[in-house]
C-alpha positions as CSV (number, residue, x, y, z in Angstrom):
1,X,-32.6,-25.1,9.3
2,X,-30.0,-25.1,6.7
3,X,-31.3,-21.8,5.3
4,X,-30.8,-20.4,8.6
5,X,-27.3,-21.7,9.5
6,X,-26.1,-20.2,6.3
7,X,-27.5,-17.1,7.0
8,X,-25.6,-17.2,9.9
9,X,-22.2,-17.9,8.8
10,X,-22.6,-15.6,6.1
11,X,-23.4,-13.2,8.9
12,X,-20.5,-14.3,10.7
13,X,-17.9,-14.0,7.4
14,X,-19.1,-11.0,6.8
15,X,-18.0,-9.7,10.4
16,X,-15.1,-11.2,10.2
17,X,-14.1,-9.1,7.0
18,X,-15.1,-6.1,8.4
19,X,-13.1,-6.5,11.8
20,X,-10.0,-7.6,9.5
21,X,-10.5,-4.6,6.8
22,X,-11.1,-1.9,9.2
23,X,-7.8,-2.2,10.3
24,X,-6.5,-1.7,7.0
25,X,-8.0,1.8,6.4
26,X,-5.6,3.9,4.3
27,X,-4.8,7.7,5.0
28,X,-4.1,8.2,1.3
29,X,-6.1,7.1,-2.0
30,X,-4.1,4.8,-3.6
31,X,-2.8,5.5,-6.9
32,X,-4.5,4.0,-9.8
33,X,-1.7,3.9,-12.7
34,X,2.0,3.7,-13.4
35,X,3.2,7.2,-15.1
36,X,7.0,7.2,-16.6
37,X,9.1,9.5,-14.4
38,X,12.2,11.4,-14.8
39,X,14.8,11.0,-12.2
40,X,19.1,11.7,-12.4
41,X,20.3,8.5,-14.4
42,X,22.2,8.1,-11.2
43,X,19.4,8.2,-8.8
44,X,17.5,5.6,-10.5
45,X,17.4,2.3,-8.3
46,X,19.1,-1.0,-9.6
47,X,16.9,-3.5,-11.4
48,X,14.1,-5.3,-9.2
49,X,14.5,-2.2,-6.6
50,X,12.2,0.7,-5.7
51,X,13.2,4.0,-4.6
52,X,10.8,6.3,-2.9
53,X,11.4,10.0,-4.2
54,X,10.2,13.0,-2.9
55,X,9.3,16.3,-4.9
56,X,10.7,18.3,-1.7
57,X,13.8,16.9,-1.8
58,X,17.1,17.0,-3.9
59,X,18.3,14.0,-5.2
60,X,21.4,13.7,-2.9
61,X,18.2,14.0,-0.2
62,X,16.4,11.0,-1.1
63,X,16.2,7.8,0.4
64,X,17.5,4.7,-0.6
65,X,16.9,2.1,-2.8
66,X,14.7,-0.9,-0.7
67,X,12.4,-4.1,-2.0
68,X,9.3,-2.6,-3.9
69,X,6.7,-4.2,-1.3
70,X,8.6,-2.0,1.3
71,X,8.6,1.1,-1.1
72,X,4.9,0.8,-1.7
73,X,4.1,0.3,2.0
74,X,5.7,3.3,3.1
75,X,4.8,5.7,0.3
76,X,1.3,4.5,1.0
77,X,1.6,6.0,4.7
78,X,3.9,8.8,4.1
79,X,3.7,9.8,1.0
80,X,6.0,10.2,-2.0
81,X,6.4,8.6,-5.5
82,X,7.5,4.7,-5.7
83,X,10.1,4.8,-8.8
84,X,11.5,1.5,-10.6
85,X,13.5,1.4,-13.6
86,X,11.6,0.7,-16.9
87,X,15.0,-1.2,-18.4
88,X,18.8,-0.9,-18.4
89,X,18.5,1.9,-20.7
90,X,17.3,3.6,-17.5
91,X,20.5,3.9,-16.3
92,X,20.9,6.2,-19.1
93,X,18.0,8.3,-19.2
94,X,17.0,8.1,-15.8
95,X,13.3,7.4,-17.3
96,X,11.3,5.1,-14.5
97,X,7.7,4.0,-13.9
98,X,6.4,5.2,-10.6
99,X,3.3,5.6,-8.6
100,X,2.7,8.9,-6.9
101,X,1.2,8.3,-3.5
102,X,0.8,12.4,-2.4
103,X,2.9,14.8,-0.6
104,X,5.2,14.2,2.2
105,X,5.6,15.7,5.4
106,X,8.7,17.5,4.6
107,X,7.0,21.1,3.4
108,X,9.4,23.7,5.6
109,X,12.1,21.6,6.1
110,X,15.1,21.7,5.1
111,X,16.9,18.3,3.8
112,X,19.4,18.8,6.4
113,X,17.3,19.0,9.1
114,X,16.0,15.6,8.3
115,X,16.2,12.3,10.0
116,X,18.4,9.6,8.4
117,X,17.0,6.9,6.7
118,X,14.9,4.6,8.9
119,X,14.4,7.3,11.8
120,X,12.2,9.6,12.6
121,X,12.5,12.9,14.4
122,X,9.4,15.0,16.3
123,X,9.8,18.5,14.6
124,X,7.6,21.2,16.6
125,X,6.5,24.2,14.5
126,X,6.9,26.7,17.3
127,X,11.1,25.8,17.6
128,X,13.4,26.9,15.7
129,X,15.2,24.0,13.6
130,X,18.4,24.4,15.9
131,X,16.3,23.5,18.8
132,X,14.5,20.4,17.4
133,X,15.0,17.0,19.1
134,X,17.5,14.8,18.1
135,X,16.5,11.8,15.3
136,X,15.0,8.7,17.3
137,X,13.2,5.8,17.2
138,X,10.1,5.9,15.6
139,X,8.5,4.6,18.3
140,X,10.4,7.1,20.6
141,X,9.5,10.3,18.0
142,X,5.6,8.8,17.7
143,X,5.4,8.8,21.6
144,X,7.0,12.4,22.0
145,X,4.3,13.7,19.3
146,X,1.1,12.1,21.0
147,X,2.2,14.0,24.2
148,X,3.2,17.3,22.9
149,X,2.0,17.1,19.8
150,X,4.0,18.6,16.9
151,X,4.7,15.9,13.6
152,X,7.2,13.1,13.3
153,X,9.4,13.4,10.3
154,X,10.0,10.1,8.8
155,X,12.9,9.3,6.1
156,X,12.5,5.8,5.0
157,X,15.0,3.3,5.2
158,X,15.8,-0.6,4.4
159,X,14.3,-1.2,8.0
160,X,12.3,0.7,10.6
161,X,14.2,1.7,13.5
């Protein structure tokens, strides 16, 4: 009887994880190492702060500086390299440690065209850029793309609007 009760709530566990982790699945691979980086001394964020940064973009382009968890989170869904300075002298060099989480959904675009940070915008490939939608919601741009289809572009911010 014991034998058998424990074979069920090991049964029962092991449901339980795989209803909670297949929720979880990840788009991207997750990196496996911290590489040093090179950024502008001036683009590197302030100590205890993350920065995602984005080959596509210029550095007057990228997004700002946010808690690291947050970085992480959203470089995990949307791509781009989570940057943190390796010391003061960072300031200096501009030398960080990041993790590169893949490409972004900016290829074509140009920086201007982009939403501001914590929006999104739907971006339809067969518009010209003058004719896009506005920036939204995220919500708002997500909902636009499921009906029409198209991508949402998706600048991160200090919060999700």
């Amino acid at each position: 009887m014991t034998h058998r009760f424990h074979n069920q709530q090991s049964w029962l566990v092991l449901a339980a994880l795989t209803a909670i982790l297949g929720g979880c699945a990840i788009d991207r691979p997750r990196p496996t190492q911290q590489t040093e980086f090179q950024v502008p001394p001036e683009s590197v964020p302030q100590l205890g702060l993350c920065r995602i940064w984005y080959a596509d973009l210029p550095p007057e382009w990228q997004p700002p500086a946010m808690p690291c968890a947050r970085a992480h989170t959203l470089a995990e869904k949307h791509g781009g390299r989570v940057i943190k300075a390796i010391s003061p002298k960072s300031f200096q060099d501009g030398r960080t440690l990041s993790m590169d989480y893949g490409p972004s959904e900016f290829a074509g675009i140009a920086p201007e065209q982009l939403p501001p940070p914590g929006y999104c915008r739907p971006w339809y490939e067969r518009l010209p850029a003058e004719q896009q939608p506005a920036p939204m919601t995220c919500a708002r741009a997500e909902q636009l793309v499921k009906k029409n289809g198209g991508r949402v572009l998706y600048m991160p911010g200090l919060e999700l609007k």
